[in-house]
N, C-alpha and C positions, 0 to 999 in steps of 0.2 A: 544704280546701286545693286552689287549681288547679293545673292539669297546665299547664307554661311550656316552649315550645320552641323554639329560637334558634339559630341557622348562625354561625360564624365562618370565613372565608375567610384558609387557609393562606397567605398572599401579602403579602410585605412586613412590615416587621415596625411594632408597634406605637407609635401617637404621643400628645403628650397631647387629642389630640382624642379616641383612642379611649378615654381614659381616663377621661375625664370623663362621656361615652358612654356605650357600650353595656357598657363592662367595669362603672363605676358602679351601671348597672341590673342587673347579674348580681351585684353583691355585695350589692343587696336583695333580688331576687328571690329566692336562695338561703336567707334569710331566710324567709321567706314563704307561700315556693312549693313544689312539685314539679318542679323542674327536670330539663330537657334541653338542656346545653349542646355541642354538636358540632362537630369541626374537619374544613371539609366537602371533605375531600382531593378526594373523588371529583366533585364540583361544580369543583373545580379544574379539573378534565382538560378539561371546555367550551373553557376560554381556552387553558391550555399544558398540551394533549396532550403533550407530551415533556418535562417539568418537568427543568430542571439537578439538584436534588436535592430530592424531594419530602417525604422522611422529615426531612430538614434543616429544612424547613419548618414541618413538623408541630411537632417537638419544639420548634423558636424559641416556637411559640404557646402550645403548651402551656405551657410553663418559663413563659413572658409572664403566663398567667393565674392562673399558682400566683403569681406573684410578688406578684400586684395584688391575693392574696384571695381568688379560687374557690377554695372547695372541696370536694374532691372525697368528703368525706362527710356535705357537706350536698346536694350535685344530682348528677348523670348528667356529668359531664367528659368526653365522650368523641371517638374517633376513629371517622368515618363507615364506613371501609372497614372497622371492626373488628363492625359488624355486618351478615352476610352477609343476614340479611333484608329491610335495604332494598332490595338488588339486585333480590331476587326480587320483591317487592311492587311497586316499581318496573318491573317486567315485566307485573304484571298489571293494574298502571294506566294505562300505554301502550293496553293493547288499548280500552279506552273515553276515549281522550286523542281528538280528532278533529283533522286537519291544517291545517283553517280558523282555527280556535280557537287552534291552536299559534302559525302564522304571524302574529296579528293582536297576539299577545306584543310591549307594547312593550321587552321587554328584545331579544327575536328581532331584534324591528327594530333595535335601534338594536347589536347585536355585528354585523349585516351590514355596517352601516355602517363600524363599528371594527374588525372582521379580515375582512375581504372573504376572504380565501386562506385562512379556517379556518371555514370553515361548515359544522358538522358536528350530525349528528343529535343528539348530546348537547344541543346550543343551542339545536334546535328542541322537546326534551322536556323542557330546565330547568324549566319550571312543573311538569312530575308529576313527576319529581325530588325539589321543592320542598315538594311535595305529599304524597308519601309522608314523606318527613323529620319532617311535621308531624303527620300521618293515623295513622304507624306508633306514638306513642305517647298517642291521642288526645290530643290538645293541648287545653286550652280556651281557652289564648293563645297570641301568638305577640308579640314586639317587634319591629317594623317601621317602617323610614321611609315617606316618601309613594312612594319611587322602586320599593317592595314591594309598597303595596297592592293592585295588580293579581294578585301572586301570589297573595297570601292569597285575593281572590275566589275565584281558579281554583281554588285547595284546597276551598273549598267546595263548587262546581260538581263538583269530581271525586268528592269524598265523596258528594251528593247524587245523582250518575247513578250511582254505586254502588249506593247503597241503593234505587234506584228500580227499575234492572235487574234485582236479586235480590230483592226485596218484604220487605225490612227497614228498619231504624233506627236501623244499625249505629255510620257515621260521626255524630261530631256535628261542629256546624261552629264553628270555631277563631275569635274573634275576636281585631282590634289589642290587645296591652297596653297598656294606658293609663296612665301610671306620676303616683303623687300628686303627687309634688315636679313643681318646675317644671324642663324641659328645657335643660343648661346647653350654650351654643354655643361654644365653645372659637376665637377668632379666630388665620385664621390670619399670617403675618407679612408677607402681601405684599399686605396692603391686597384682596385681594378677596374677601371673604366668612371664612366657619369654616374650621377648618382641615381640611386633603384632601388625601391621597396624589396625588389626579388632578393636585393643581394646580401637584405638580412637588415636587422635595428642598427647594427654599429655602422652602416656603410652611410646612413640619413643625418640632416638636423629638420627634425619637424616644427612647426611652428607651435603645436601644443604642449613643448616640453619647456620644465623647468630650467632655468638659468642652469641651475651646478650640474644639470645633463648633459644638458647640449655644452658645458665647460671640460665636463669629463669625456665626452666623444672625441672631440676636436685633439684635446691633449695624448687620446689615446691614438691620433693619427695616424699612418705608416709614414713613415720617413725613407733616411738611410743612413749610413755613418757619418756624413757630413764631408762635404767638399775638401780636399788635401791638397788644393792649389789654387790659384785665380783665375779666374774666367772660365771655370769646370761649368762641363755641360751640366744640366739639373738632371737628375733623374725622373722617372714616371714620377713615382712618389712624390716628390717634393714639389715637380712643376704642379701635379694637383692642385696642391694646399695654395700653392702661390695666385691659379687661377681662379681657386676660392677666393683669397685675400683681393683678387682684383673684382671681384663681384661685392664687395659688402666694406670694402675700407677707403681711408683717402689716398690719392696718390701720393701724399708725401710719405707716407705709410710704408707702401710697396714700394717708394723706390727705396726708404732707406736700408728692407729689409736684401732690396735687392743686390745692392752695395755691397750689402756685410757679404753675402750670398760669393759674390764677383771675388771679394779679399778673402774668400775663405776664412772668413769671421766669424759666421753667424751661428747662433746657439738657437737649436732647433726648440730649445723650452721656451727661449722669449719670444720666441717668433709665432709659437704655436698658444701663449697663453694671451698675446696680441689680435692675434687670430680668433680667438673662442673671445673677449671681449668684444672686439666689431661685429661677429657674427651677432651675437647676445643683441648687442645694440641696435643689428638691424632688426631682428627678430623679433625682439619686445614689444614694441609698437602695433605689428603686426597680431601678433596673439590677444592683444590687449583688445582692440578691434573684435577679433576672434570670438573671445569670449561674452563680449557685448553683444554680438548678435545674436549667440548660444541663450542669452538671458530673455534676448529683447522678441517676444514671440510675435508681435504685432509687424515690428518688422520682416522678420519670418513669414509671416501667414501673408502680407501685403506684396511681399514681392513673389512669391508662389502663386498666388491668386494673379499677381499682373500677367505673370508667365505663363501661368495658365491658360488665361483668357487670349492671350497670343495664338500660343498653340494650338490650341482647341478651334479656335477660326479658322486659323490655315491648315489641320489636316480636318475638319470639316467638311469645308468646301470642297478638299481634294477626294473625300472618303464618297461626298456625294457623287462626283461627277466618277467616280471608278465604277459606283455601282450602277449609274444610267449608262456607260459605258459595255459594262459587262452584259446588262440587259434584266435587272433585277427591277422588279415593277410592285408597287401594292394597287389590292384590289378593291381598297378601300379608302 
C-alpha cells in the first residue's frame, strides 16, 4: 500500500468541479491507499494573512468532505496547524531552501504579479512548505495538477539536498499520482473552459447554494443560436452544457435532448431548465449532508481529532529522526 499526500485549500467553498475532481480521487484513493488528506489553513496565511474567519473556513471544508465520503477511518482527514511538527520541520527545511531557487518559483512569480502589497516570506518559502507537507509523512505520491508539478520537483530536490548534506537515504522521492480512470473535466457555464473558482460566481454550481441559484446560473448559461440543420456539429458552448447533462442526468435524458439537438429541434430553454433540475437534484442531497455536518460538531471535532492523531504520529516520528539525523542532542 502507498503512502498518498494531498493539500486542500481552506478557501471558498466547494463546487461540482471539485467534486468530480479531486474530492472523486480521495474517495478512491482512500480505498487503496494510505492517505494524508490536509486542510492547509496554514498555506492559507500566504494569500490572506488576516483571514475574516479562518476556523469558519476550516470547518466549511471539512463538513464538505464528510459530506462527499472521506473518511476519516479510512485516511489522515486532518487540519495542518493541528500538527505542530510541520512547523518545525519546515524550519529545518528553510535552512537548505536557497533564495535563487525560491524566486524562480513559478507560483512566486506569478502571487507577485497578483498581490503586489502582500509579498511576504511565506510566498517565497511555499515550495518547502509544500515540501515538508509531503516529506513529513514520506509520501510515495502526491495528486497534482500541471500548475504543481514544479512543486513536487522542488520536494524532491529538498529531500535529495537533505540526504546528501547528512550522507543518508532518508527522503524518498514522491512521485505524480497517476489515477486509472480517465480524468473527468467538469465544464464550466460560461463557455470558457472547466469549471473554476478563478473564472468568477457565474462560471460554478456550489453545493452550498440555494435551488432558485443554482436554477438561475444554469439558465443563464452561454449557449448559441441554435442548430439550423441536422447533424450540426455542437459548439463549445452547447457541447459544455451537454457534458454537464452527462454528469448529473439519466441517459434517456441526454439522449433525447440529443435527438432534438441532431433534428435541429431543440429549444435551448427546455433543455437548459431540464438541466438546472438534474443538477438541483444531484446537488440537494449533497448539501443536505453538508449542512448536517456544519451542525454536528462532535462529528467534527471526532474526525479531526482521528486525523490528527494520524498525523501527528507519522510526522512525529519523522520530525524525530530529522533531528537525530541533523545532529540536535539534549543535555538533559
Amino acid at each position: 500500500m502507498s503512502r498518498v499526500v494531498s493539500g486542500i485549500r481552506p478557501t471558498g467553498k466547494l463546487h461540482l468541479g471539485n467534486y468530480f475532481g479531486a474530492v472523486k480521487s480521495f474517495l478512491k484513493m482512500q480505498e487503496e491507499d494510505d492517505c494524508f488528506f490536509f486542510i492547509a489553513d496554514i498555506h492559507s496565511l500566504t494569500t490572506h494573512p488576516t483571514p475574516e474567519d479562518l476556523h469558519s473556513n476550516v470547518q466549511q471544508v471539512l463538513a464538505e468532505h464528510l459530506a462527499m465520503g472521506v473518511d476519516p477511518q479510512k485516511c489522515a482527514l486532518f487540519v495542518q496547524s493541528d500538527v505542530p511538527a510541520i512547523s518545525e520541520l519546515y524550519t529545518y527545511m528553510n535552512m537548505n531552501a536557497y533564495m535563487g531557487e525560491l524566486q524562480r518559483s513559478a507560483s512566486f512569480k506569478e502571487k507577485i504579479r497578483t498581490q503586489p502589497n502582500n509579498v511576504n516570506a511565506g510566498l517565497l518559502t511555499y515550495p518547502v512548505l509544500m515540501a515538508v507537507d509531503i516529506l513529513a509523512h514520506h509520501a510515495d505520491f502526491v495528486p497534482v495538477g500541471k500548475d504543481q508539478q514544479q512543486h513536487l520537483e522542488m520536494t524532491r530536490q529538498f529531500g535529495n539536498r537533505f540526504n546528501n548534506l547528512y550522507s543518508n537515504d532518508y527522503f524518498k522521492e514522491p512521485q505524480a499520482y497517476s489515477s486509472t480512470g480517465n480524468l473527468v473535466k467538469v465544464p464550466g457555464l460560461t463557455g470558457q473552459g472547466k469549471m473554476s473558482k478563478s473564472s468568477g460566481d457565474a462560471d460554478t454550481i456550489v453545493f452550498d447554494e440555494e435551488d432558485k441559484v443554482i436554477q438561475k446560473k444554469v439558465m443563464r448559461a452561454k449557449t448559441d443560436t441554435g442548430p439550423t440543420k441536422p447533424n450540426q456539429d455542437k459548439s463549445e458552448e452547447v457541447k459544455n452544457l451537454f457534458d454537464l447533462m452527462a454528469l448529473v442526468s439519466d441517459q434517456s435524458t441526454i439522449n433525447h435532448f440529443d435527438e432534438l439537438y441532431s433534428k435541429a429541434e431543440i429549444r435551448y430553454g427546455d433543455f437548459k431548465k431540464q438541466l438546472a433540475e438534474d443538477v438541483i437534484a444531484f446537488v440537494s442531497p449533497i448539501r443536505e449532508k453538508i449542512n448536517h455536518f456544519k451542525n454536528d460538531k462532535k462529528a467534527l471535532s471526532d474526525a479531526a481529532q482521528i486525523g490528527a492523531e494520524k498525523a501527528n504520529a507519522s510526522a512525529n516520528k519523522t520530525l524525530e529522526e530529522v533531528r537525530e539525523i541533523i545532529g540536535f542532542r539534549k543535555f538533559y
